[in-house]
C-alpha positions as a printed NumPy array, in Angstrom:
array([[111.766, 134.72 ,  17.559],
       [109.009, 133.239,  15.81 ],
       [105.943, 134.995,  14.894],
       [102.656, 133.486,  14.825],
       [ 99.669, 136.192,  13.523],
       [ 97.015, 133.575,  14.162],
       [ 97.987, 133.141,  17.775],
       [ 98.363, 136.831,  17.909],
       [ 95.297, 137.964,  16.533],
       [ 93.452, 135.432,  18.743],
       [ 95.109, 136.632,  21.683],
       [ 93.45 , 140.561,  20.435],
       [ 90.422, 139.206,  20.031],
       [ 89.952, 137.364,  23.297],
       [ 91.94 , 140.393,  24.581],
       [ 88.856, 142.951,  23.168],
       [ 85.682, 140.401,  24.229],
       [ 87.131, 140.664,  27.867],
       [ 87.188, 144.769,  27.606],
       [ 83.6  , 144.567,  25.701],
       [ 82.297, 141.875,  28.625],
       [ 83.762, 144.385,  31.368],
       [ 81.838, 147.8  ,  29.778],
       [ 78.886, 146.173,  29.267],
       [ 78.469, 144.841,  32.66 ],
       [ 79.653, 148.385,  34.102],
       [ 76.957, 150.131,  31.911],
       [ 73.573, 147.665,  32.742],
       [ 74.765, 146.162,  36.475],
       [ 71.808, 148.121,  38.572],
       [ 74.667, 148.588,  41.808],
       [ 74.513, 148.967,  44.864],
       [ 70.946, 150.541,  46.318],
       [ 68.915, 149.393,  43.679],
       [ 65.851, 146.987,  43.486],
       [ 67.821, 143.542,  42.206],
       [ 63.882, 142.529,  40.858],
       [ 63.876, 145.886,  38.933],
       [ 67.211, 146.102,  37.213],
       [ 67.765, 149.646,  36.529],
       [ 70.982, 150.345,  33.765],
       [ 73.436, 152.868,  34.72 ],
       [ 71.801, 154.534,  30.945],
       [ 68.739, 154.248,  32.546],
       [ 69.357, 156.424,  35.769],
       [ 71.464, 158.7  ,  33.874],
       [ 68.099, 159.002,  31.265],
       [ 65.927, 159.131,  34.19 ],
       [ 67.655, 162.001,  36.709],
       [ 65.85 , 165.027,  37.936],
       [ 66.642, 168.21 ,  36.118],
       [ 64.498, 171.012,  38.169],
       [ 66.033, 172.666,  40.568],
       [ 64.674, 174.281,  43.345],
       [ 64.147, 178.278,  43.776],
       [ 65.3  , 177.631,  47.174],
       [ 68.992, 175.648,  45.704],
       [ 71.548, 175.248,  47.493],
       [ 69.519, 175.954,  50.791],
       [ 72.438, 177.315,  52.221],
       [ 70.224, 178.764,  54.88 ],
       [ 68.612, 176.001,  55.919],
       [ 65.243, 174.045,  54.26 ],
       [ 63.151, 176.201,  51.61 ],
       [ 66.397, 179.254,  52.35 ],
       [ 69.101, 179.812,  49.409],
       [ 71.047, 182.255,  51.044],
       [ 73.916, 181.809,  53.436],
       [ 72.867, 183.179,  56.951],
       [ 75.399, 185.423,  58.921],
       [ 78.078, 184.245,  61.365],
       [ 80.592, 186.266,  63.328],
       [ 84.385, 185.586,  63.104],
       [ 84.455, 182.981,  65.412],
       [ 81.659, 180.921,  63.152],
       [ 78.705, 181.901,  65.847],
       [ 75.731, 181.922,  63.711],
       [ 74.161, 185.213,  64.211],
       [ 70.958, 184.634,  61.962],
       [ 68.913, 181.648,  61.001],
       [ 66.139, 180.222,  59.581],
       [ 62.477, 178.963,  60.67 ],
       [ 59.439, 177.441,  58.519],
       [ 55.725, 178.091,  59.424],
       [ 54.117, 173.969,  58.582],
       [ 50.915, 172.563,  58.629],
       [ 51.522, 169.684,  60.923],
       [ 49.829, 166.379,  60.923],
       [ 49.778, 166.542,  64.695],
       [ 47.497, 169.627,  64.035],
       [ 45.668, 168.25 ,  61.031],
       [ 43.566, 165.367,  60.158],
       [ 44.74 , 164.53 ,  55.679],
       [ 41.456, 162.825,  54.453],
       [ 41.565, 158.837,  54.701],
       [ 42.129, 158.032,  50.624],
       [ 44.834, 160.954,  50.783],
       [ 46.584, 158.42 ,  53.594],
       [ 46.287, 155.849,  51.487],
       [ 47.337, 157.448,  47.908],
       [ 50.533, 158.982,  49.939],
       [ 51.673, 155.092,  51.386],
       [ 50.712, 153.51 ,  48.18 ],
       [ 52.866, 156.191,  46.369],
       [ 55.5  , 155.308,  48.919],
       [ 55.089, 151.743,  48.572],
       [ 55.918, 152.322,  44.27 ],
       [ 59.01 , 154.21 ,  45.15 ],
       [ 59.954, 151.001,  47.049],
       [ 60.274, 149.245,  43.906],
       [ 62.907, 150.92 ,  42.295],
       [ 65.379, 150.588,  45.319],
       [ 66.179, 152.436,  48.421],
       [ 64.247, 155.301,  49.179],
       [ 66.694, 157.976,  51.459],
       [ 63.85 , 159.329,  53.543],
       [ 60.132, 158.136,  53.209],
       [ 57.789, 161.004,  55.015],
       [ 55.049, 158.275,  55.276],
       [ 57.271, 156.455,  57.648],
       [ 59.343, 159.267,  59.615],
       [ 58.252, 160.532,  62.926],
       [ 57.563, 164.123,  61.525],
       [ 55.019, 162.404,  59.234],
       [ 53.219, 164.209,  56.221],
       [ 53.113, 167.876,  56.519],
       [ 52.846, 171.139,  54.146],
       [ 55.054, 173.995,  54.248],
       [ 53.116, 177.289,  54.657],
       [ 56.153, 179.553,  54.543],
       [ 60.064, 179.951,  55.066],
       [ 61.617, 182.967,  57.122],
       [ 65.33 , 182.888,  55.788],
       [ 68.014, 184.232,  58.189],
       [ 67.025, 186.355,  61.125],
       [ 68.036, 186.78 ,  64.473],
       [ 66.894, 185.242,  67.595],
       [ 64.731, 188.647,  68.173],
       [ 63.442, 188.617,  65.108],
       [ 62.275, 184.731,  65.145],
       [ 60.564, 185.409,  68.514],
       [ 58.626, 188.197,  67.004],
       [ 57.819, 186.021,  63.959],
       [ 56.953, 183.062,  66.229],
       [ 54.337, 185.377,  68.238],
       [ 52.952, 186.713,  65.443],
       [ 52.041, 183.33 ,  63.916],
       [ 50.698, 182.242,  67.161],
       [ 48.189, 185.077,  67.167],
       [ 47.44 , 185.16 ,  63.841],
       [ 43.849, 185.156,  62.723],
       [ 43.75 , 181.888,  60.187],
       [ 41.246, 181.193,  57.766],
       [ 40.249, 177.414,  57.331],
       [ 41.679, 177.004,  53.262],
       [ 40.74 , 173.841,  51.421],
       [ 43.002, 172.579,  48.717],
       [ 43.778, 169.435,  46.425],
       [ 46.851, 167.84 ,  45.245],
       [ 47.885, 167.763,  41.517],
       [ 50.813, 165.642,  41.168],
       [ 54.427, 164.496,  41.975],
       [ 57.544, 166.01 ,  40.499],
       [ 61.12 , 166.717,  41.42 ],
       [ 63.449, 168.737,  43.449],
       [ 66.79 , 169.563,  43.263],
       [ 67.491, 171.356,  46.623],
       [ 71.087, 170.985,  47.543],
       [ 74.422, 170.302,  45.962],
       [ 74.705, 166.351,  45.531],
       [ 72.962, 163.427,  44.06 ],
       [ 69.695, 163.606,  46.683],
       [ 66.556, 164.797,  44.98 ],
       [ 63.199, 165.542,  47.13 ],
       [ 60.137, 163.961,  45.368],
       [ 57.038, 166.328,  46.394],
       [ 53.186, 166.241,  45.505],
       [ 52.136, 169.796,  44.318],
       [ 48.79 , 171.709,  45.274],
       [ 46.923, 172.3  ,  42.449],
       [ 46.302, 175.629,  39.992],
       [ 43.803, 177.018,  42.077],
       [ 45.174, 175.696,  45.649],
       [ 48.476, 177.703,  44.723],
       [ 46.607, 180.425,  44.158],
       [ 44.736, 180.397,  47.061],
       [ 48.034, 179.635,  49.528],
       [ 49.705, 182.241,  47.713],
       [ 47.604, 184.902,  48.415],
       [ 47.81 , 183.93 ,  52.213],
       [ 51.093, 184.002,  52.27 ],
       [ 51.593, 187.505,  51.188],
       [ 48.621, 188.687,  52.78 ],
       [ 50.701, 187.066,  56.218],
       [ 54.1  , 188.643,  54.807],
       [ 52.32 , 191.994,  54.545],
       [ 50.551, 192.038,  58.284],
       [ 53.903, 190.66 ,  59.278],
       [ 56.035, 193.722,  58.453],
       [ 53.227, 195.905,  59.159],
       [ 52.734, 194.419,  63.263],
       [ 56.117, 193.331,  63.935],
       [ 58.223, 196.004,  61.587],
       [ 60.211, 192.875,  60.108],
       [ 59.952, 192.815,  56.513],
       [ 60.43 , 189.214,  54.952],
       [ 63.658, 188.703,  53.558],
       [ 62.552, 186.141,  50.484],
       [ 58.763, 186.367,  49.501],
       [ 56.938, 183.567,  48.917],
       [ 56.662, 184.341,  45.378],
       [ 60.287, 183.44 ,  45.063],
       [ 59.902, 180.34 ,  47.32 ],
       [ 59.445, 176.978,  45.545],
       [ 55.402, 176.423,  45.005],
       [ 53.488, 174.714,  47.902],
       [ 53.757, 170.84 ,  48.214],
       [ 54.184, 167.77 ,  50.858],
       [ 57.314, 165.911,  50.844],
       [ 56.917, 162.297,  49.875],
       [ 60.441, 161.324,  49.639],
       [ 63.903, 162.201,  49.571],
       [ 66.262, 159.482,  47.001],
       [ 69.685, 159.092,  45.645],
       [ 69.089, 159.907,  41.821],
       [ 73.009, 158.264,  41.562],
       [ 71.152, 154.861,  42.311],
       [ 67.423, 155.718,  42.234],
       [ 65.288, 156.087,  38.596],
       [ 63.728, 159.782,  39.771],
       [ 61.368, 160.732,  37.162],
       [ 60.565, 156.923,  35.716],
       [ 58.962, 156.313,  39.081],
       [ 57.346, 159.461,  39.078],
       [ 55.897, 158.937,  35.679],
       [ 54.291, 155.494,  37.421],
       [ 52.958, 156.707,  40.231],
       [ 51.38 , 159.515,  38.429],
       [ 49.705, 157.427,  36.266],
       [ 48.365, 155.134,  38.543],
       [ 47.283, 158.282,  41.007],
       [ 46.061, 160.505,  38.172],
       [ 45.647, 164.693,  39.331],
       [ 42.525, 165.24 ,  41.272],
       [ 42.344, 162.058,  42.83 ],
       [ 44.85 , 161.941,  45.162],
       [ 41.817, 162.876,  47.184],
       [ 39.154, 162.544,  45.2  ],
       [ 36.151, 162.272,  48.035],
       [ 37.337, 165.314,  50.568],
       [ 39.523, 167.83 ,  50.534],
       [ 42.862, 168.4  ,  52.269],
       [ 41.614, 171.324,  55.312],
       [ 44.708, 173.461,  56.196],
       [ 44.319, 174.959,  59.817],
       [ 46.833, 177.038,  61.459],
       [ 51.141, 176.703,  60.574],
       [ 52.996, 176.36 ,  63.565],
       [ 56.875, 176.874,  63.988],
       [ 58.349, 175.073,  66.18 ],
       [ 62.009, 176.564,  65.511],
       [ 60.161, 179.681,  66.796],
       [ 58.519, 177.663,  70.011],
       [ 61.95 , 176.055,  70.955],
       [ 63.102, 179.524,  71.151],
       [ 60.755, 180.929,  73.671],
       [ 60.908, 178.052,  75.304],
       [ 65.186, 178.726,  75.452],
       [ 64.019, 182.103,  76.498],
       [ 62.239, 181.431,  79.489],
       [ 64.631, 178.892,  80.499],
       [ 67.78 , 181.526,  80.306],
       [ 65.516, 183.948,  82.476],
       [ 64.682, 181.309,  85.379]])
């Protein structure tokens, strides 16, 4: 046989451009999920993932709840978990907050498909007062009449600015707007000042206090950080909604929490005893 080492180097080269073409494609092609008009590199996402997790990871419990909650042999679940929320069905957000939240949702648009977008889900905006991780049915209907009766004090707080949650195992990251300094401080101390009264009406002492609970936000969003740009479009939107003006005329007025886990359960409860 002949050998040619023009021919065969060509052949190499051609051979290497092909593998080089292939890669480089691979590594800047902004896949499936992603905003064609905003191409987004695959060095880019990886640059650009969330790193914080959660205090309440893996939420094996349920939202805001890291522990596993009991089940028998036969997988009954014998405990679980409920969240006290300020509703917007309860709650009228100031009219520039509105606004801020659906532009803010409207930026996350731009970088490619948003998972869940509170601003345009039937449970709406809404705050978290307080998780109550793994208890049983009992317990949760002693919890849920407590919080009914519960003296509330009217609190007023402002919103700082987004960041990101790792909640769960998996690639989905929750996007959240944080209360302020002083608004934490101020929902803090009503939480444990509930915890306490809790325990000392009901006898149930609170399995995870809040201090160990991740701090008090609203849920914008909920994206795939495998195809999504987390903290690039976080860095945008908090630039063009700087802290303090999220709602800069009023402040957000927290009511009452209601639990609805805990209302679905009396309700269950008077429906077993007719």
């Amino acid at each position: 046989e002949s050998f040619h080492p023009v021919m065969d180097n060509n052949y190499r080269a051609v051979v290497f451009t092909f593998i080089v073409l292939i890669l480089v494609t691979l590594l800047f092609w902004p896949g499936p999920g992603v905003n064609p008009n905003n191409k987004v590199s695959y060095l880019d996402l990886r640059a650009a993932m969330c790193k914080e997790y959660s205090p309440a990871y893996p939420s094996a419990g349920g939202a805001g709840c890291s522990p596993v909650c009991q089940t028998d042999p036969s997988g009954k679940q014998l405990t679980s978990s409920v969240g006290a929320v300020f509703m917007n069905a309860t709650h009228k957000w100031p009219l520039d907050f509105i606004r801020n939240m659906h532009r803010a949702g409207n930026m996350l648009n731009k970088y490619g498909v948003v998972s869940s977008l509170n601003t345009e889900r039937k449970i709406y905006l809404h705050v978290a007062f307080d998780y109550y991780c793994c208890y049983t049915v009992e317990e949760i209907l002693k919890i849920g009449k407590f919080l009914d009766n519960y003296h509330w004090t009217p609190l007023e707080i402002w919103f700082d600015r987004l960041v990101c949650a790792i909640d769960r195992p998996g690639n989905m990251v929750s996007i959240v707007l944080m209360a302020d300094s002083k608004s934490q401080s101020k929902l803090l101390e009503a939480a444990l000042k509930c915890e306490q009264d809790l325990e000392k009406h009901t006898g149930i002492h609170k399995h995870i206090p809040h201090t160990e609970l991740q701090g008090f936000h609203m849920t914008l969003a909920t994206v795939n950080q495998s195809l999504f740009p987390v903290l690039t479009a976080i860095d945008e939107i908090n630039k063009a909604i700087p802290p303090g003006t999220w709602s800069s005329i009023h402040p957000v007025i927290l009511y009452k929490p209601v639990c609805t886990k805990c209302q679905k359960a009396v309700k269950s409860l008077h429906t077993i005893k007719k």
